[in-house]
MDTraj code that builds the backbone (N, CA, C; nanometers):
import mdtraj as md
import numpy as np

residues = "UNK UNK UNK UNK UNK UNK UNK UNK UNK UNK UNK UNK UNK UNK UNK UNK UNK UNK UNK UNK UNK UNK UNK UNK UNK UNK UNK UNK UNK UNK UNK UNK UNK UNK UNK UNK UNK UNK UNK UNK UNK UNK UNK UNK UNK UNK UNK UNK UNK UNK UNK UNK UNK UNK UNK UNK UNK UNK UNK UNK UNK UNK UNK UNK UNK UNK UNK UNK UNK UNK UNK UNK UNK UNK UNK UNK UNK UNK UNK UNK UNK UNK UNK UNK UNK UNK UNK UNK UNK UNK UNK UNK UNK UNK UNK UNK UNK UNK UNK UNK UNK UNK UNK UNK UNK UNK UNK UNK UNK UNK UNK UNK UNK UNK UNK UNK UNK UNK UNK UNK UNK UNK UNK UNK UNK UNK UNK UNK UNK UNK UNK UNK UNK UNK UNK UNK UNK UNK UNK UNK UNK UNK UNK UNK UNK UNK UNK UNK UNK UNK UNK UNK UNK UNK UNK UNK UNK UNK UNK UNK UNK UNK UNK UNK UNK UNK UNK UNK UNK UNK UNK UNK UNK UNK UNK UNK UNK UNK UNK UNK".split()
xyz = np.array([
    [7.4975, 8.3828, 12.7383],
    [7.6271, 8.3387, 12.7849],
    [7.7345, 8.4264, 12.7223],
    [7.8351, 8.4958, 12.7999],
    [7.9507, 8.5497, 12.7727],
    [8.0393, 8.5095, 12.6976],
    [8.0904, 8.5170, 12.6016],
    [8.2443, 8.5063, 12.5164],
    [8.3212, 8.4697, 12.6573],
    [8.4009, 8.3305, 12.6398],
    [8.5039, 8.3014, 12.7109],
    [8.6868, 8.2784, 12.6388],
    [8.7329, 8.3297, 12.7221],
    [8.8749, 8.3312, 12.6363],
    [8.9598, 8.1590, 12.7036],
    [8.9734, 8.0881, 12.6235],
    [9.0837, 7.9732, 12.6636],
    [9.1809, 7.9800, 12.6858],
    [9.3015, 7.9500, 12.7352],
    [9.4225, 7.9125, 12.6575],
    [9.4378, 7.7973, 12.6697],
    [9.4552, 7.7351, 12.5343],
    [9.4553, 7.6159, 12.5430],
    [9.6465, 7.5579, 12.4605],
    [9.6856, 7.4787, 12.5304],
    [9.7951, 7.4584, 12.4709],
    [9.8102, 7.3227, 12.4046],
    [9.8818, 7.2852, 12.3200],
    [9.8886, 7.1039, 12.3106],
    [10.0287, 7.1128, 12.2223],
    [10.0909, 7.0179, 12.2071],
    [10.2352, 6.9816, 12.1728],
    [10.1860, 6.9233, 12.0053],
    [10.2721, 6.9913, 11.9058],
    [10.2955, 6.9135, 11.7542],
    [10.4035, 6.8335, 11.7621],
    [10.4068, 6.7647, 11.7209],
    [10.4570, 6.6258, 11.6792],
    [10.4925, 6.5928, 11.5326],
    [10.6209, 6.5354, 11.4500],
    [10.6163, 6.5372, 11.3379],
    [10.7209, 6.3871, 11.3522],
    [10.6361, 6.2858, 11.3303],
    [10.6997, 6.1430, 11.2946],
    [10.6423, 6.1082, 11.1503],
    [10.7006, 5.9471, 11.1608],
    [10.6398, 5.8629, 11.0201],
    [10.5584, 5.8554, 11.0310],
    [10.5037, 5.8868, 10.9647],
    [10.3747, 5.7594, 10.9293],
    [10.3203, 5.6477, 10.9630],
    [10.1671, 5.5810, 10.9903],
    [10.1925, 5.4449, 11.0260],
    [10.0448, 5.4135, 10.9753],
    [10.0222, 5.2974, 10.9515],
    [9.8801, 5.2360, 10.8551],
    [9.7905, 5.3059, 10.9656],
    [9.8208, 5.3169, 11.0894],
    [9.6868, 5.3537, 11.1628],
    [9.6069, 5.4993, 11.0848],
    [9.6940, 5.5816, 11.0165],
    [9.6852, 5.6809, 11.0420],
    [9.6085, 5.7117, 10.9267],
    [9.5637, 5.6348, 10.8692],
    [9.4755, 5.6453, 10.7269],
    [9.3072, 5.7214, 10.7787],
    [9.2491, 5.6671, 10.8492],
    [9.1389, 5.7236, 10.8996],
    [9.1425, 5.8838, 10.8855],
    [9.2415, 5.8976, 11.0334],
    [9.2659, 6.0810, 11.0259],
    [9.3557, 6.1724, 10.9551],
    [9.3996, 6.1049, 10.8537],
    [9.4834, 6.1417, 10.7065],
    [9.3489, 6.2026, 10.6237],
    [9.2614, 6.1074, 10.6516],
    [9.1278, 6.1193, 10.5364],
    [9.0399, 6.2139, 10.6139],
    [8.9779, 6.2021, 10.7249],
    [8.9261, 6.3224, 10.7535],
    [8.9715, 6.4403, 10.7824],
    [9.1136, 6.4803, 10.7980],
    [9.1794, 6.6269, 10.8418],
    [9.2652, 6.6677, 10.6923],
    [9.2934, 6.5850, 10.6281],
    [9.3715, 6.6146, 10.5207],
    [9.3162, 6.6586, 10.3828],
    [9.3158, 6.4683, 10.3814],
    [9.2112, 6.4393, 10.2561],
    [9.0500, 6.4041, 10.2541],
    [8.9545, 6.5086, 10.2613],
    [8.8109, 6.4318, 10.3016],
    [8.7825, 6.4680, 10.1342],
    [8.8344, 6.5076, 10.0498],
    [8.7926, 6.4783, 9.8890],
    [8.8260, 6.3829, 9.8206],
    [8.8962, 6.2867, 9.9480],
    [8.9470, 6.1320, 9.8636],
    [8.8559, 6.0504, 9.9518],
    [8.8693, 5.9070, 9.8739],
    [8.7546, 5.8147, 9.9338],
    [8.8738, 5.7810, 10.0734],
    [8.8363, 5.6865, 10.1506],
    [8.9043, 5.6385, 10.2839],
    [8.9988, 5.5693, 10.2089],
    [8.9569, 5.4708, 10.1538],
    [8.9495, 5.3640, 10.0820],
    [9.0979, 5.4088, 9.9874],
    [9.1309, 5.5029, 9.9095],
    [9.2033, 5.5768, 9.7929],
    [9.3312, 5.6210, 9.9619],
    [9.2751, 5.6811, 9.9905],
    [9.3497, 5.7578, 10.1090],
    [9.4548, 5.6423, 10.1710],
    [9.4092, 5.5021, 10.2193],
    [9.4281, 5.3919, 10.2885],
    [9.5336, 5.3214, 10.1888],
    [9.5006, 5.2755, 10.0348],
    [9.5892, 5.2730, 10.0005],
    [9.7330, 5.3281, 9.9185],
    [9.6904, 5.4573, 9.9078],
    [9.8170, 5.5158, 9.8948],
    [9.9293, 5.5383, 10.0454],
    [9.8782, 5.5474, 10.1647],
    [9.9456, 5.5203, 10.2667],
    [10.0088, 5.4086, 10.2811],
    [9.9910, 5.2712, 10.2287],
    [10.0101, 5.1473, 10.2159],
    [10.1307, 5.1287, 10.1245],
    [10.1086, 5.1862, 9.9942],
    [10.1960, 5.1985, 9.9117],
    [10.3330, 5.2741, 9.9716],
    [10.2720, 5.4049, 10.0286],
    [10.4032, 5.4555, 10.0934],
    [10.5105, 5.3827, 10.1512],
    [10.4344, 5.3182, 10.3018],
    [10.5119, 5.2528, 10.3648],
    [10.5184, 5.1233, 10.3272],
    [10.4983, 5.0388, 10.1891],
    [10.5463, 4.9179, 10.1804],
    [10.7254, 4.9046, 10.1728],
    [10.7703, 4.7878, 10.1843],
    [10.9136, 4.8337, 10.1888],
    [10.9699, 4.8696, 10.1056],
    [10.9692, 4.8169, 9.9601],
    [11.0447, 4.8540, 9.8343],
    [10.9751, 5.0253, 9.8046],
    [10.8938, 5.0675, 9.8983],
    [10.8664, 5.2380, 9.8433],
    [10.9822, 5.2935, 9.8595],
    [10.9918, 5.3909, 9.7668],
    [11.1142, 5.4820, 9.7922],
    [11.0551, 5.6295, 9.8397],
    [10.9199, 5.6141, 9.8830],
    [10.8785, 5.7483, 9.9655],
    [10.8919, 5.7406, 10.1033],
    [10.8713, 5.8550, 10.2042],
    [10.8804, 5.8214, 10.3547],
    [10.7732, 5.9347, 10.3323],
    [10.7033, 5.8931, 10.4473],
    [10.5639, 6.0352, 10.4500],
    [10.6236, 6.0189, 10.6317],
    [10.5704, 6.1467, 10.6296],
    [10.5694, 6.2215, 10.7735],
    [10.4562, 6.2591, 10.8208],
    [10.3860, 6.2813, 10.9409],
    [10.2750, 6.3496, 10.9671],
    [10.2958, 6.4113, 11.0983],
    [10.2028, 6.5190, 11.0817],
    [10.1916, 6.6081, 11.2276],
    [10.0868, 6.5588, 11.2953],
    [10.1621, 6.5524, 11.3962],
    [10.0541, 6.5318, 11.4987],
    [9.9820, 6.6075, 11.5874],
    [9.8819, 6.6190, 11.6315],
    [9.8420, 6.6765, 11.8076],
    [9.7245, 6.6511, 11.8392],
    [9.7930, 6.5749, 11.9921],
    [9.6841, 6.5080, 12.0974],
    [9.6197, 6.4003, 12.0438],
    [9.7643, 6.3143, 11.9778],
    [9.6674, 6.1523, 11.9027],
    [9.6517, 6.1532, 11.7554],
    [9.6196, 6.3238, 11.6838],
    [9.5336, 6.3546, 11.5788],
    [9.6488, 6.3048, 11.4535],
    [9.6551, 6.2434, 11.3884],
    [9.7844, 6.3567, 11.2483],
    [9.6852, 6.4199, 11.1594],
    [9.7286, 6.5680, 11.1969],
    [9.6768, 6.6525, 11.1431],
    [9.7282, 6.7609, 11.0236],
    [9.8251, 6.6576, 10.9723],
    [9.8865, 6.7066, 10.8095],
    [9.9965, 6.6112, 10.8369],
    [10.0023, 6.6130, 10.6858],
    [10.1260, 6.4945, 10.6567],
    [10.1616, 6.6163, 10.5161],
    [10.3121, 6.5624, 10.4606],
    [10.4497, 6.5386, 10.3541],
    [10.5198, 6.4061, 10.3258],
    [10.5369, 6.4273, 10.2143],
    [10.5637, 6.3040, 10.1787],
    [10.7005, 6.2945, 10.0935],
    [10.8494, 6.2439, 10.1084],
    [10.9693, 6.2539, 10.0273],
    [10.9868, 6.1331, 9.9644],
    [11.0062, 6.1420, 9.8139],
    [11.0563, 6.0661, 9.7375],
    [11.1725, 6.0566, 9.6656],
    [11.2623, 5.9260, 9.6894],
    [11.3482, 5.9244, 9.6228],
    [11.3785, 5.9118, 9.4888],
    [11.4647, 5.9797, 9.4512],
    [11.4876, 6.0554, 9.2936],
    [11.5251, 5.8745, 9.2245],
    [11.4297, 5.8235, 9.1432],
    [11.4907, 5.6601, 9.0618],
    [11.5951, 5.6402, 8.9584],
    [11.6651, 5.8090, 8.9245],
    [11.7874, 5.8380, 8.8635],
    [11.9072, 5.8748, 8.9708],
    [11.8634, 5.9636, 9.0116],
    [11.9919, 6.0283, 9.1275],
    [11.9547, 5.9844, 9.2729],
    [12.0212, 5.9070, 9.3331],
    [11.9318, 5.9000, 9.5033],
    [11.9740, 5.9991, 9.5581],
    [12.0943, 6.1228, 9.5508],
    [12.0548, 6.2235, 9.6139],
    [11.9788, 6.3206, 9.6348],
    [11.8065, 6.2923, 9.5263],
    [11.7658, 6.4139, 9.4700],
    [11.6431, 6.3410, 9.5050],
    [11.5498, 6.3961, 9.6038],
    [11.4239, 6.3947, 9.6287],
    [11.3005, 6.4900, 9.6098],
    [11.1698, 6.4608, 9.5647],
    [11.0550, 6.5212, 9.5535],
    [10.9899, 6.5091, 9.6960],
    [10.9472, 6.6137, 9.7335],
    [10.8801, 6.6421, 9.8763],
    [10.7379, 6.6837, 9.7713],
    [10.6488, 6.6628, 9.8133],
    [10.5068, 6.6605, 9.8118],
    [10.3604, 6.5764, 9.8573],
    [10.2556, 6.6099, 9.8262],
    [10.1155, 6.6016, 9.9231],
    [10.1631, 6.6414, 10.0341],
    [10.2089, 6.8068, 10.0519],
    [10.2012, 6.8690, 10.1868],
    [10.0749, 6.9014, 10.1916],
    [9.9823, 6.8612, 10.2783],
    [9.8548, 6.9045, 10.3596],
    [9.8220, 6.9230, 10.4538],
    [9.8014, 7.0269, 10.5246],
    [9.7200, 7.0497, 10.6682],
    [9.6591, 7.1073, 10.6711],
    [9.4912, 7.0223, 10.8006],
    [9.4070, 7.0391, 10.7953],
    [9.3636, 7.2120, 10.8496],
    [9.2721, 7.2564, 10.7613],
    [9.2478, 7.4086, 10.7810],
    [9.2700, 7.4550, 10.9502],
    [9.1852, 7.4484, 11.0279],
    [9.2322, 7.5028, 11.1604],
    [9.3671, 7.5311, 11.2307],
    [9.4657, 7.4134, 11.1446],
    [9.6189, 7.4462, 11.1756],
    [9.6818, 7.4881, 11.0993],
    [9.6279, 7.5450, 10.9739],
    [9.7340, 7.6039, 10.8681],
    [9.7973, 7.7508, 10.9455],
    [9.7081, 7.8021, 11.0447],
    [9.7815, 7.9619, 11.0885],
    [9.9156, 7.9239, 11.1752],
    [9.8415, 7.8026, 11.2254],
    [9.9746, 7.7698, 11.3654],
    [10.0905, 7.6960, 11.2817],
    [10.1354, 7.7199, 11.1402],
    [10.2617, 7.6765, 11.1180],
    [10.3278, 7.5407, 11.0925],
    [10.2246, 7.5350, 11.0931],
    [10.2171, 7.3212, 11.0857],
    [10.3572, 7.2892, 10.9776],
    [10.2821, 7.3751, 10.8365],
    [10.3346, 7.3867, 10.7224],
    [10.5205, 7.3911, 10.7328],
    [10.5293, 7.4573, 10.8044],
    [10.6530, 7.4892, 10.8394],
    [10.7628, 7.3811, 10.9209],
    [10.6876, 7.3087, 11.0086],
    [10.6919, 7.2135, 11.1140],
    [10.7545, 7.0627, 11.0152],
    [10.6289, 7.0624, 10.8896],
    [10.6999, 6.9368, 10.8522],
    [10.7470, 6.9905, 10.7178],
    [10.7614, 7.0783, 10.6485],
    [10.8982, 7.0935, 10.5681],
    [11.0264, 7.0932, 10.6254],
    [11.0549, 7.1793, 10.7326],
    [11.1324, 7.1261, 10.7918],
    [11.1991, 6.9770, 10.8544],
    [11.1327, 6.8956, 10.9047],
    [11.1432, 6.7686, 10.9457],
    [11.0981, 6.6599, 10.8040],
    [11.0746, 6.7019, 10.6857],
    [11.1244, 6.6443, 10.5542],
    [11.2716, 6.6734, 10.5259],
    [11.3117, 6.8436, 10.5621],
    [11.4564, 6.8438, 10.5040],
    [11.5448, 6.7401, 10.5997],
    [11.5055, 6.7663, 10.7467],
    [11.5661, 6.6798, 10.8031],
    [11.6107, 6.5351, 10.7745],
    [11.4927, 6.4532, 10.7401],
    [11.4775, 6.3173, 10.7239],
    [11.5452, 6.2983, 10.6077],
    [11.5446, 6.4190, 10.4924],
    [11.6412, 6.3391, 10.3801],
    [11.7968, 6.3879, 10.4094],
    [11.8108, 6.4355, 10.4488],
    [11.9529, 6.3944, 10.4742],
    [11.9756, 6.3192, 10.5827],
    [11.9259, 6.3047, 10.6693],
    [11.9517, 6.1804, 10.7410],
    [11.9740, 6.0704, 10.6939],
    [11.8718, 6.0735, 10.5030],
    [11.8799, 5.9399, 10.4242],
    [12.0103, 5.9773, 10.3288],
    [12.0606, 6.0459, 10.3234],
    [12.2026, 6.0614, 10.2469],
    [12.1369, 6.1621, 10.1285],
    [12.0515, 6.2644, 10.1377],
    [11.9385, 6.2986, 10.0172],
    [12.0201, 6.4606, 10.0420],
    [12.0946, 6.5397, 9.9016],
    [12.1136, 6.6341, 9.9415],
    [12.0860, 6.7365, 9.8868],
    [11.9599, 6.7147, 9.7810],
    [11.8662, 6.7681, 9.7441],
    [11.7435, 6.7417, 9.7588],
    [11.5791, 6.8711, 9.7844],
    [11.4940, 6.8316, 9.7507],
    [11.4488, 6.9183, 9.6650],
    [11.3168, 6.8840, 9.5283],
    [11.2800, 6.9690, 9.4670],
    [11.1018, 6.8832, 9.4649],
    [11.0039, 7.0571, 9.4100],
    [10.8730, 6.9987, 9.4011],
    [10.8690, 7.0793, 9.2699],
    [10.7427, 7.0371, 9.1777],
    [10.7106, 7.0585, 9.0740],
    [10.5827, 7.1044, 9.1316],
    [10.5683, 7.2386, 9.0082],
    [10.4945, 7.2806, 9.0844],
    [10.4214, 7.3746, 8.9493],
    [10.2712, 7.4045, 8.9199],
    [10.2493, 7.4775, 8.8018],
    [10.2885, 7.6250, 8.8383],
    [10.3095, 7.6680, 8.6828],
    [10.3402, 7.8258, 8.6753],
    [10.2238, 7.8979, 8.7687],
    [10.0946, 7.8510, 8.7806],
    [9.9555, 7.9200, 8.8276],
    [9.9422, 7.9150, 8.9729],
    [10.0483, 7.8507, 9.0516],
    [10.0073, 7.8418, 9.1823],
    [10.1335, 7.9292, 9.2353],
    [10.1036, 8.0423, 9.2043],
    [10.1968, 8.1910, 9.2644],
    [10.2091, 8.1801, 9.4126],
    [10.0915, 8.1752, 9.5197],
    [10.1144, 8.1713, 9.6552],
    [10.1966, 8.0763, 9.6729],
    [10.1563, 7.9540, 9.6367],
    [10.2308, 7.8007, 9.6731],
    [10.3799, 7.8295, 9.6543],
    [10.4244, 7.8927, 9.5023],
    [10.5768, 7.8876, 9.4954],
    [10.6255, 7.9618, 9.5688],
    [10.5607, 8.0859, 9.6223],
    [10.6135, 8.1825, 9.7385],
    [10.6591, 8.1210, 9.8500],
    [10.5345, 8.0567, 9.8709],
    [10.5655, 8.0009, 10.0244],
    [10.7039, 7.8818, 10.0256],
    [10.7349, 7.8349, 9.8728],
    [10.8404, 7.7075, 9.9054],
    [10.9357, 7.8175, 9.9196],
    [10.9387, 7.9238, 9.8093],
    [11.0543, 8.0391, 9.8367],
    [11.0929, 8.0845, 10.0298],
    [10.9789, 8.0900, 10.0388],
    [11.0129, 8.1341, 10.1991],
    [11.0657, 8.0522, 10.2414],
    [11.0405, 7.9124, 10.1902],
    [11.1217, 7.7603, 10.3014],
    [11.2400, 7.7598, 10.2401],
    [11.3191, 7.8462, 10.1057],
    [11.4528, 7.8534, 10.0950],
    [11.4196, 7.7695, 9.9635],
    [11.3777, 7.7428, 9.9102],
    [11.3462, 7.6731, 9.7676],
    [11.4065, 7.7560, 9.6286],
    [11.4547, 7.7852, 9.5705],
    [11.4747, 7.8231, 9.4624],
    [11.3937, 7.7571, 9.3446],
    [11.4463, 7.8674, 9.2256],
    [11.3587, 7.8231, 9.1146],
    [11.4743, 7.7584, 8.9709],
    [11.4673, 7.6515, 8.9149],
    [11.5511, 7.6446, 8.8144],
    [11.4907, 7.6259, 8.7120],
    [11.5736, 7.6720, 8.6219],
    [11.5229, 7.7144, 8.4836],
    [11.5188, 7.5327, 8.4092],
    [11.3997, 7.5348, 8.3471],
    [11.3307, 7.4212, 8.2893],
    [11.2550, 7.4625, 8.1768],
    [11.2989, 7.3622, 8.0722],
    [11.1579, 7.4270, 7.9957],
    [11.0778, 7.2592, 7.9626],
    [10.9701, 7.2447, 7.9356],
    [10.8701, 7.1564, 7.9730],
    [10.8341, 7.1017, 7.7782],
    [10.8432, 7.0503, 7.7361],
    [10.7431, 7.0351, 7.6080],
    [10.6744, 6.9172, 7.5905],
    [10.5516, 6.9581, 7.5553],
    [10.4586, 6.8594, 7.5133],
    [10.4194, 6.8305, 7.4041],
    [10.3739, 6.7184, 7.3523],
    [10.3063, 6.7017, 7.1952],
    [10.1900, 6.5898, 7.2689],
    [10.0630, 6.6516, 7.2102],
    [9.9410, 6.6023, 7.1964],
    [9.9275, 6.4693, 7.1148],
    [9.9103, 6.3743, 7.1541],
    [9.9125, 6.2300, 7.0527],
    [9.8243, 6.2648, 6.9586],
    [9.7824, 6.2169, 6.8421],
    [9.6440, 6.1733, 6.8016],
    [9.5296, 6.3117, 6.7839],
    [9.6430, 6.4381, 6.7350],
    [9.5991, 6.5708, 6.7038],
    [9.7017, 6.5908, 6.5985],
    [9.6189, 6.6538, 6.4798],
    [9.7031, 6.6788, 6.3792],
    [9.7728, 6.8100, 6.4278],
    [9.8329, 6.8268, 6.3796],
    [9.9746, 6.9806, 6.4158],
    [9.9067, 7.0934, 6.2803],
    [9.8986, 7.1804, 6.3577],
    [9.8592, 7.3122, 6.2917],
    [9.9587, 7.3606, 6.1934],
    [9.9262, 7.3798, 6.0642],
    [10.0392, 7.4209, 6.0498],
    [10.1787, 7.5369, 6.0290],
    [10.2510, 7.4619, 5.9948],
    [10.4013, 7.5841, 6.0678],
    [10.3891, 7.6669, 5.9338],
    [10.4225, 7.8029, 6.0467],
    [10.4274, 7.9639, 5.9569],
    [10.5667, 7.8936, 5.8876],
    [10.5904, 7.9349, 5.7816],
    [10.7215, 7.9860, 5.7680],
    [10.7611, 8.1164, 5.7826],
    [10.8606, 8.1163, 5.7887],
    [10.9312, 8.2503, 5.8548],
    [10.9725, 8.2948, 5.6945],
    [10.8981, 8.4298, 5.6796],
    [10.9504, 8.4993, 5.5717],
    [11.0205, 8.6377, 5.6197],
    [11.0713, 8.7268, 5.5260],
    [11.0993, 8.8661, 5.5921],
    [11.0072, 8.9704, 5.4948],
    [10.9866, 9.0697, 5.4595],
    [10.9661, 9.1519, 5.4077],
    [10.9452, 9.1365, 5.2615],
    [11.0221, 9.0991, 5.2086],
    [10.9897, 9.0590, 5.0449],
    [10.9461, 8.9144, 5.0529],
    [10.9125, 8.8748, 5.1607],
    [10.8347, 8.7325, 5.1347],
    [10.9546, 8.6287, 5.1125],
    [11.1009, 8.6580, 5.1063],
    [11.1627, 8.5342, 5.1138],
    [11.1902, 8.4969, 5.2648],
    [11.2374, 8.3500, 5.2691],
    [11.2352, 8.2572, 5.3286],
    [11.4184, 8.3029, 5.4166],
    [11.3726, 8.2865, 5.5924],
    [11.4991, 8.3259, 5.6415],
    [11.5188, 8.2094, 5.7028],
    [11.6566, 8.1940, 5.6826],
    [11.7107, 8.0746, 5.7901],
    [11.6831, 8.0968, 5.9209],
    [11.6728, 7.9389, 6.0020],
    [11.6565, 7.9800, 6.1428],
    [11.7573, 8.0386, 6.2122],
    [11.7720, 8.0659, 6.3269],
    [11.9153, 8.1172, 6.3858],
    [11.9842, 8.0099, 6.4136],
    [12.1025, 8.0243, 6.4080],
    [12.1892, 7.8975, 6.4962],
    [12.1640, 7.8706, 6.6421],
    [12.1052, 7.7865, 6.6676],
    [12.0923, 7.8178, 6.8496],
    [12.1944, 7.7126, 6.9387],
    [12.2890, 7.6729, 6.8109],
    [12.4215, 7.6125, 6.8671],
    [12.3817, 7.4955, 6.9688],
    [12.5113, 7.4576, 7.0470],
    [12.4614, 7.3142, 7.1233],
    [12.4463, 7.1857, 7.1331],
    [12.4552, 7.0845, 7.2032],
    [12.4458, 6.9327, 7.1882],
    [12.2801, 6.9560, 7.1223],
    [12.1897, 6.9616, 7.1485],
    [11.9989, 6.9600, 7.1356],
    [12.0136, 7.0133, 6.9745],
    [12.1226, 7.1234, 6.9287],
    [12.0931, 7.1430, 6.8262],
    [12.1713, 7.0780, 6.7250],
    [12.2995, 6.9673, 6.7648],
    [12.3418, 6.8869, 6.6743],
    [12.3157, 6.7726, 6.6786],
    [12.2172, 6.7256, 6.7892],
    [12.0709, 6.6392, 6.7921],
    [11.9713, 6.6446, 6.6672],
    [11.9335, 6.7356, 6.6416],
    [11.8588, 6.8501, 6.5397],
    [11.9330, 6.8197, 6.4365],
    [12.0419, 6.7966, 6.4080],
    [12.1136, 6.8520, 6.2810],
    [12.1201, 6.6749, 6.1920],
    [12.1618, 6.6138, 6.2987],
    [12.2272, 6.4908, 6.2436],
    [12.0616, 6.3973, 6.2100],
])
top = md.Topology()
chain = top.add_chain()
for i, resn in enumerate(residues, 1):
    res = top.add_residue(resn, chain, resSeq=i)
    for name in ("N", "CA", "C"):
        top.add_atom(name, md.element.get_by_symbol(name[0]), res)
traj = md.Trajectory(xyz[None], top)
């Protein structure tokens, strides 16, 4: 049998969410989560007191990637967009694109006039691609302390003859936090 060429066309779609949609959330999205895990975090979404709205793409019945915006529980103009997923066969056709867009939409429709995602230093493609959706980067710095690990301990800072140098002034509210 011969190689046949199709053209096949079908319409994307990018609405809410709705409990139906847990099934094909879990097989096109998420098939590394149980149904079950999948079903109720959709639940949670759309209960009423959520302050998330998830979106999904659709085509021909399917939702075949969803996003999800959350409202900021300090600032309500400041939302987290994330669990963008779509299922492999539609990642070329732009899906991706389809519902970042119709997230920016929906939060300002909700009065939202920021969104931001967190995102690790290690996922270089990922931050590219928010760059391409117009995302910028702001300067953050992150610190952690390990509970229930003793702390290595601190060099002191000597110079050359082995005495002891003051730290620098690094000035500031954080450093008269520090002081007092």
């Amino acid at each position: 049998m011969a190689n046949q060429d199709f053209n096949l066309a079908g319409a994307l779609t990018v609405r809410s969410a709705a409990k139906e949609d847990a099934a094909h959330l879990h097989s096109y999205c998420f098939p590394e989560k149980t149904k079950t895990q999948v079903t109720k975090e959709l639940d949670a979404d759309l209960a009423e007191e959520s302050q998330t709205h998830r979106l999904v793409a659709e085509v021909g019945g399917y939702p075949i990637g969803q996003i999800s915006i959350t409202r900021n529980a300090v600032d309500p103009e400041i939302a987290e967009i994330g669990d963008l997923a779509v299922s492999a066969p539609f990642r070329p056709l732009g899906v991706a694109d389809h519902l970042v867009a119709a997230a920016e939409a929906a939060a300002a429709e909700d009065g939202i006039n920021t969104l931001e995602i967190e995102l690790p230093s290690s996922e270089a493609n990922v931050i590219q691609r928010y760059k391409d959706w117009g995302f910028t980067e702001k300067p953050l710095v992150v610190l952690q302390k390990a509970l229930g690990e003793t702390p290595a301990e601190e060099e002191e800072d000597t110079d050359e003859d082995g005495e002891e140098n003051e730290a620098a002034d690094t000035g500031g509210e954080q450093q008269n936090l520090l002081d007092s």
